[in-house]
C-alpha positions in Angstrom: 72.6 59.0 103.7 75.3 60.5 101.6 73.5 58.8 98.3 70.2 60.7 99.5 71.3 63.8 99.9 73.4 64.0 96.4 70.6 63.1 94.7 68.6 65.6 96.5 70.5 68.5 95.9 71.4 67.0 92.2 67.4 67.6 92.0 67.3 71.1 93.5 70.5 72.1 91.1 68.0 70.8 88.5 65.4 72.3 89.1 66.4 75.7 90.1 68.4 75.5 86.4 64.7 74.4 84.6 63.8 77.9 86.4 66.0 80.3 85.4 66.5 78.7 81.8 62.2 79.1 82.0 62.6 82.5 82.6 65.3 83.7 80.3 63.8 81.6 77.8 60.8 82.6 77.6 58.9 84.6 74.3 59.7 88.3 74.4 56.2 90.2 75.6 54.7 92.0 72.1 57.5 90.8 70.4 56.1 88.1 67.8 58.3 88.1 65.0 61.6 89.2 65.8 64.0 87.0 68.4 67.4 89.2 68.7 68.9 92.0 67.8 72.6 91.5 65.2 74.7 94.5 65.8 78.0 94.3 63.6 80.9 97.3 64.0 83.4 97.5 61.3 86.1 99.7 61.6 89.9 100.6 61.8 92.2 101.2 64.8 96.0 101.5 64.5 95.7 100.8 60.6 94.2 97.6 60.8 90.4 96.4 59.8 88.2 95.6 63.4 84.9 93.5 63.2 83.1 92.6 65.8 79.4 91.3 65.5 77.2 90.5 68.5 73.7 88.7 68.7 71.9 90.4 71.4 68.4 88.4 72.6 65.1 89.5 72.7 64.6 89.2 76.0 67.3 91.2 77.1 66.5 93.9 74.9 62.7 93.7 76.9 64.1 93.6 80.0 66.5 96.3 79.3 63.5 98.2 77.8 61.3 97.5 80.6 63.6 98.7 83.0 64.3 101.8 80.9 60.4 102.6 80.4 59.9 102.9 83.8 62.8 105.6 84.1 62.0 107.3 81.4 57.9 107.3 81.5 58.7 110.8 80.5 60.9 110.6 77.6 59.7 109.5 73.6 60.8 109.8 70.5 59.0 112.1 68.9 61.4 115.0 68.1 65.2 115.5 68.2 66.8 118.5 69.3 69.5 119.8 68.0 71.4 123.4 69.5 72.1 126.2 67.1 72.5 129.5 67.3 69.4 130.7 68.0 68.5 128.3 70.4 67.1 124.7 69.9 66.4 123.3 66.3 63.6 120.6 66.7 63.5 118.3 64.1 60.8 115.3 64.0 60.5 112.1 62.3 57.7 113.7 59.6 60.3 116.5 59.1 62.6 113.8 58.0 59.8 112.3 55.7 58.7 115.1 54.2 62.4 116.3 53.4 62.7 112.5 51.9 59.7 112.9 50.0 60.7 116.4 48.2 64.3 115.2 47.1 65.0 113.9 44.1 67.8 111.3 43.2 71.1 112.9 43.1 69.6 115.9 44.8 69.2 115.5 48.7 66.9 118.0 50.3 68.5 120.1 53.7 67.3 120.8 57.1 69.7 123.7 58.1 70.7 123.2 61.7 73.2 126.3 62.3 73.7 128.7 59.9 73.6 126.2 56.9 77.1 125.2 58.0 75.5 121.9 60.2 72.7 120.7 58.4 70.9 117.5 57.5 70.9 116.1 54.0 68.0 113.7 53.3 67.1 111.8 50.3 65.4 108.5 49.7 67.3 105.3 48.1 65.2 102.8 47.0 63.1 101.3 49.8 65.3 103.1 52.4 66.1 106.9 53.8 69.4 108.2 54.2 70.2 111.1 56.2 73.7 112.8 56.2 74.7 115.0 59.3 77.0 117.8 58.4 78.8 119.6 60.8 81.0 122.3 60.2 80.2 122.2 56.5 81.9 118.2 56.6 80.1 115.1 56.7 80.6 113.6 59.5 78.2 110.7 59.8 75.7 108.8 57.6 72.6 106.9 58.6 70.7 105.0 56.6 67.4 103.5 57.9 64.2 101.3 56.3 61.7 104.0 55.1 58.6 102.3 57.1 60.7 102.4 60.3 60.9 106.0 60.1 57.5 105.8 59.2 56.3 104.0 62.3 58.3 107.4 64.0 56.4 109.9 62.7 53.4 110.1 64.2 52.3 113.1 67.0 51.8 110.9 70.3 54.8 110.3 72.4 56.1 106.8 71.9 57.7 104.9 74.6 60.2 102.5 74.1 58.4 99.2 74.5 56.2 101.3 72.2 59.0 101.4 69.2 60.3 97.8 69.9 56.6 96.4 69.3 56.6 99.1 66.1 60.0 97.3 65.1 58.3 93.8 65.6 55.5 94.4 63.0 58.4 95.2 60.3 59.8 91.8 61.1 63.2 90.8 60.5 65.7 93.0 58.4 68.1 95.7 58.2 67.2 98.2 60.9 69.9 101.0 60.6 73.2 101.6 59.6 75.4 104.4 60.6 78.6 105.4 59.0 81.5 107.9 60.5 85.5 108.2 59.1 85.8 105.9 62.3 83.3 102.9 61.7 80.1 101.6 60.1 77.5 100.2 63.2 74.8 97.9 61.2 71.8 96.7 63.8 69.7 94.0 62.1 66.6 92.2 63.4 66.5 88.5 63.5 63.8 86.3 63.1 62.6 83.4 65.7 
């Protein structure tokens, strides 16, 4: 009797693992050609050099995601707002583009945010966009992003977030944005299946 029922609930231990490995296994809904997510922090604390890199699945990010959609059926990414003194600066994605597209190497073109003291810089490096966020009249951070990524941004319809991870599946794997403070540099890369 003792024989049957180990091997009984040896199956049902078996079983209920095939389950849950079935379900956390499984592909990543509109997501086709990227499988995870690489994000990599270098940095210094107390004088010494910190690196940490994670590999964050796919399907946590579309869980995550899908969880987050449903909270924020309101919310896109469409604009950013940031406050000045005359209120709220909006700033979109095309704003960013066009600002890209008008600079010139060595000569970054600015989005004044508050009195030309905060401001964006934007220029375009090679393949890339790289916007510099002044505030105060001092950089204080740096982010670098894949032009047709910003690309996939700028468009008028509001864009959920399922919306933008299927957009950052039809880039495919690659560099997705890196952003540099005094502090640390945060890399997130797409990985391929």
């Amino acid at each position: 009797m003792k024989e049957t029922r180990a091997v009984v609930v040896g199956l049902v231990i078996v079983v209920v693992a095939a389950l849950m490995w079935g379900f956390f296994r499984r592909p990543v809904p509109g997501m086709h050609r990227v499988r995870s997510f690489r994000v990599q922090i270098d940095g210094d604390r107390d004088g010494r050099h910190k690196h940490v890199s994670m590999r964050i699945p796919g399907f946590l990010v579309a869980k995550v995601s899908n969880l987050a959609s449903h909270a924020w059926e309101d919310g896109d990414f469409t604009d950013w707002s940031f406050d000045g003194d005359e209120g709220r600066t909006r700033i979109t994605p095309k704003d960013i583009l066009d600002a890209a597209d008008k600079s010139k190497p060595g000569s970054p073109t600015a989005i004044a945010l508050k009195n030309g003291e905060d401001r964006l810089e934007v220029s375009r490096e090679g393949g890339s966009i790289r916007i510099d966020v002044f505030a105060h009249a001092r950089r204080d951070v740096q982010i670098v992003a894949p032009r047709p990524l910003v690309e996939r941004l700028a468009q008028e319809e509001p864009l959920s977030l399922r919306q933008l991870f299927r957009r950052i599946d039809e880039l495919g794997p690659g560099e997705l944005v890196t952003v540099t403070s005094e502090d640390a540099t945060i890399k997130v890369t797409a990985e391929s299946r």
